[in-house]
N, C-alpha and C positions, 0 to 999 in steps of 0.2 A: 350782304348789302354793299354797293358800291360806297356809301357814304350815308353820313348819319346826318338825316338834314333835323333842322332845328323844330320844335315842337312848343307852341305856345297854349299854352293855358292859362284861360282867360277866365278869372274869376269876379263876378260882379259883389261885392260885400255891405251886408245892412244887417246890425244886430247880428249878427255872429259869433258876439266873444266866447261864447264856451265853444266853438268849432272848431274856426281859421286856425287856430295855432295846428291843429291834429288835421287839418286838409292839408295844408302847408306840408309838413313833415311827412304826409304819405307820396305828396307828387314830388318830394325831394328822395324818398326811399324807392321811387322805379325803379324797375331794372335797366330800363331805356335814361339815359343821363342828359342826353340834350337837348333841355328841354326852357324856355324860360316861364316865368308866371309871370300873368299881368294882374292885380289885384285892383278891382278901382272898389274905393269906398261913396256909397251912394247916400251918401253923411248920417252914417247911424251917431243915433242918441245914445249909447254905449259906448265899452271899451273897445269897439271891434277892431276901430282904425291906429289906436296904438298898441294892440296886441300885433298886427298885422303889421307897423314899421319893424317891428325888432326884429323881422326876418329878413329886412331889404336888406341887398346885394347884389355884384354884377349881375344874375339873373332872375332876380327878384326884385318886382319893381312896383311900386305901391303909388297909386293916383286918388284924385280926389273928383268923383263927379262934377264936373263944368254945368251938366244941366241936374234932374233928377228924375229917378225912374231907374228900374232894374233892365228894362231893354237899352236905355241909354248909357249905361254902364256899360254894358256887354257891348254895343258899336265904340266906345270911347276905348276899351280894351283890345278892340281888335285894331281901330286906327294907329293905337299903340305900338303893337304887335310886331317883330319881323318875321316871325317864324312861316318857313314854309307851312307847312302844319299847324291846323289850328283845331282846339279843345276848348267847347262851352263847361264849365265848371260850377254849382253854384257853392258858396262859402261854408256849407254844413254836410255837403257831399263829397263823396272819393272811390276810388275804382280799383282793383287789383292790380298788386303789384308789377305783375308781367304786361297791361292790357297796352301799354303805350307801344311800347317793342311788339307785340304781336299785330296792333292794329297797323303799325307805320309799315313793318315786314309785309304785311300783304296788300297794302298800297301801293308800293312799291315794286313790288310783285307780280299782280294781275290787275291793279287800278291805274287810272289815269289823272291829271290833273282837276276834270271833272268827277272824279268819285269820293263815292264817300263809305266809310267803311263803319260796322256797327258791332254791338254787345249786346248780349241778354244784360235786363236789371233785377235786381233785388232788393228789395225792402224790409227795413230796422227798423222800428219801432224802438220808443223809449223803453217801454220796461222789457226791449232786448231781444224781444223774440223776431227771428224771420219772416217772409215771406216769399215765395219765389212765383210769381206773377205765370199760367201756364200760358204757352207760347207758341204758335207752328209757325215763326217767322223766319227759323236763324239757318237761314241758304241764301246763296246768292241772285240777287234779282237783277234785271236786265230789261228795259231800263230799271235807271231808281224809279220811279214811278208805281213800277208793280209791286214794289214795297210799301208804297203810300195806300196803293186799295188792297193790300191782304191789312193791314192797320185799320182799316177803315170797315175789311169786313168782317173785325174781331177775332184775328188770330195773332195778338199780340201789339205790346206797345213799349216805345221807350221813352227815357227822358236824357237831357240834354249831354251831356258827360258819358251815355254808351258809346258817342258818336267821335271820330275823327276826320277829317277833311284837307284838302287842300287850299289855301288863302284863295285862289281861284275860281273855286266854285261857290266859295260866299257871295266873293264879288258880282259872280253870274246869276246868284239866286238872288241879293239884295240882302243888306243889312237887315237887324230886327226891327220890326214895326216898331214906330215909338208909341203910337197911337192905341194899343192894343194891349192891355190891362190884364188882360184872363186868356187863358191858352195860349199865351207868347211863343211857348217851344214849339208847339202844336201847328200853329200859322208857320213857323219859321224854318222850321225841320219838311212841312209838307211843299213850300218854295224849295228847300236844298235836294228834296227828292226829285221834283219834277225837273229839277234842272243837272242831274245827276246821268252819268251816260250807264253807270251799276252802283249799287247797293250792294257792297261786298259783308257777308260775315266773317265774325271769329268769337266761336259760339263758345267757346271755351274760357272768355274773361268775362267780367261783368263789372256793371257799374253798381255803385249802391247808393241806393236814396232812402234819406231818413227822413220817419214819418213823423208829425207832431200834431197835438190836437189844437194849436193855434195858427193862428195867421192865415194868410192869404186861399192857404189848403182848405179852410176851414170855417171860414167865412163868405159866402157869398152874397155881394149885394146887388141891388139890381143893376148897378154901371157896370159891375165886374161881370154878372149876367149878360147885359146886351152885347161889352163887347167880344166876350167868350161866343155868345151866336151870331156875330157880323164874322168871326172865323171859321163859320161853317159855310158861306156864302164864300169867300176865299178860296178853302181847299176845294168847296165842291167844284168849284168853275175850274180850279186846274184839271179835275179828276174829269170832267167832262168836255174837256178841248182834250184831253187824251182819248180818253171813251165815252163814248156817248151811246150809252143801249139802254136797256129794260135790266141789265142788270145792276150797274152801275147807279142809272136814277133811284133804284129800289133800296139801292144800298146807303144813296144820303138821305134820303128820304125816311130811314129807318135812325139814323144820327141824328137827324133832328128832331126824329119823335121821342127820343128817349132821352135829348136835353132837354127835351118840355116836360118829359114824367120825371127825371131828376129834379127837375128845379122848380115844380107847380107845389103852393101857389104863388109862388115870390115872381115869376114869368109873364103871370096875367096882366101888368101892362104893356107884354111886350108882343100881345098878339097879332098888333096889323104888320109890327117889325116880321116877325114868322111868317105871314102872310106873304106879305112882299117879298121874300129870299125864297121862299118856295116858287113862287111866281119868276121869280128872276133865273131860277135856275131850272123851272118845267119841270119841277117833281110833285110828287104829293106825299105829304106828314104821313109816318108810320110809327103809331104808339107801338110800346113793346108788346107782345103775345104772352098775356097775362087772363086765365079764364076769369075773373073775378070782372077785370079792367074790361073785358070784351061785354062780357053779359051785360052790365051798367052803360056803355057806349051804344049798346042796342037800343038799349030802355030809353035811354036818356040824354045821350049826346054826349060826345067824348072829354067837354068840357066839364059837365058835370059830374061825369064818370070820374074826373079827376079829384075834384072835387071830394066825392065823394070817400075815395081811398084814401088822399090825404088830413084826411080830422082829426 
């Protein structure tokens, strides 16, 4: 490499304290070294924020959310930021020791200021055990774009920390929605696609995200619902000023049917909202392909078919 540009990881922090110490100390153990961390605490009611000063240092730098909210975090950390290079981090997550030097080496490499380069993920569970999520994404795409509809047509998914970038093409895609409660990464990453000129892999590090049977994962209400589906009315409109056919409509159209079978019945006042995004976007709902769910949709209509499975 010509030169080691700077690498900022940006971690937004709330209730953390059994983590931040052990995130902290993996993105301090990279093999890639120039790197700074930006920690803003999103004022947890916990130890998180003075476990988290006793690391500060020239490049470890700890702030205190000005507003509140974990997207607001994440924009106050990057405002922060100098680093060429920039890395979403959340406070309980961490990635392989080599991924920082691999991901920056092929940015570097065959990326441009508009690219963005990614990782397989994996998932830990508390009591320990793996998972390794199956995946036919990890090649390079051109544009990022065609990254966002293999994601979208279920041949893999990631979360925020697979990903590396240049400070450029945030700025290009727009900071994180503050507005936007549920699928944050989801809306934010499907912006940094579209506005990506490749979607480079390097299938060989990975990110790991740990799993928990609380919070945000784990709860669904209905605000955190409506605005998890006001983000499918987002990514679909980019996916369709890029393409626009019968395969594409069939393929959101199949995303939104199966955020209404995930989340029925806690969804049903949000049906003229589904209405209207399908309407906006000229597709039509596609429940999953379920014989059970089909047969009862014949009978009886697909609301009650719903209905019905979920008792």
């Amino acid at each position: 490499m010509k030169h080691n540009p700077l690498v900022s990881i940006l971690i937004p922090l709330y209730n953390a304290q059994a983590y931040i110490a052990d995130t902290i100390e993996r993105c301090l153990n990279q093999s890639y070294k120039d790197i700074e961390i930006i920690i803003v605490d999103d004022h947890s009611t916990d130890n998180s924020l003075s476990v988290a000063q006793q690391f500060e240092c020239n490049n470890i730098h700890i702030y205190e959310n000005p507003k509140k909210g974990g997207n607001s975090a994440r924009n106050y950390a990057f405002q922060m930021s100098k680093g060429e290079y920039v890395k979403f981090l959340d406070a309980d997550d961490y990635f392989s020791s080599e991924m920082l030097k691999k991901q920056v080496e092929r940015l570097m490499k065959d990326g441009t200021d508009n690219s963005v380069v990614f990782s397989p993920v994996r998932m830990l569970y508390e009591d320990g055990h793996w998972l390794i999520p199956p995946r036919s994404i990890d090649f390079d795409h051109e544009p990022g774009i065609e990254l966002l509809l293999d994601i979208w047509r279920g041949k893999g998914w990631h979360c925020p920390h697979c990903h590396l970038m240049h400070r450029n093409l945030v700025e290009k895609a727009g900071l994180w929605d503050e507005n936007v409660i549920k699928n944050q990464d989801g809306e934010f990453f499907a912006r940094v696609y579209a506005a990506a000129d490749k979607a480079l892999a390097v299938p060989d590090e990975y990110a790991v995200w740990r799993q928990f049977n609380t919070g945000v994962h784990a709860v669904m209400k209905l605000e955190a619902i409506k605005s998890a589906l006001y983000t499918k009315l987002t990514i679909g409109n980019l996916i369709l000023t890029y393409r626009n056919d019968t395969e594409t409509k069939t393929m959101i159209g199949r995303s939104i049917g199966f955020f209404v079978y995930e989340n029925w019945p806690q969804i049903k006042p949000l049906l003229q909202d589904i209405h209207n995004i399908c309407s906006k976007l000229n597709v039509n709902m596609v429940l999953p392909e379920r014989k059970k769910l089909k047969i009862l949709t014949l009978l009886f209509g697909w609301q009650k078919a719903l209905d019905f499975i979920t008792k």
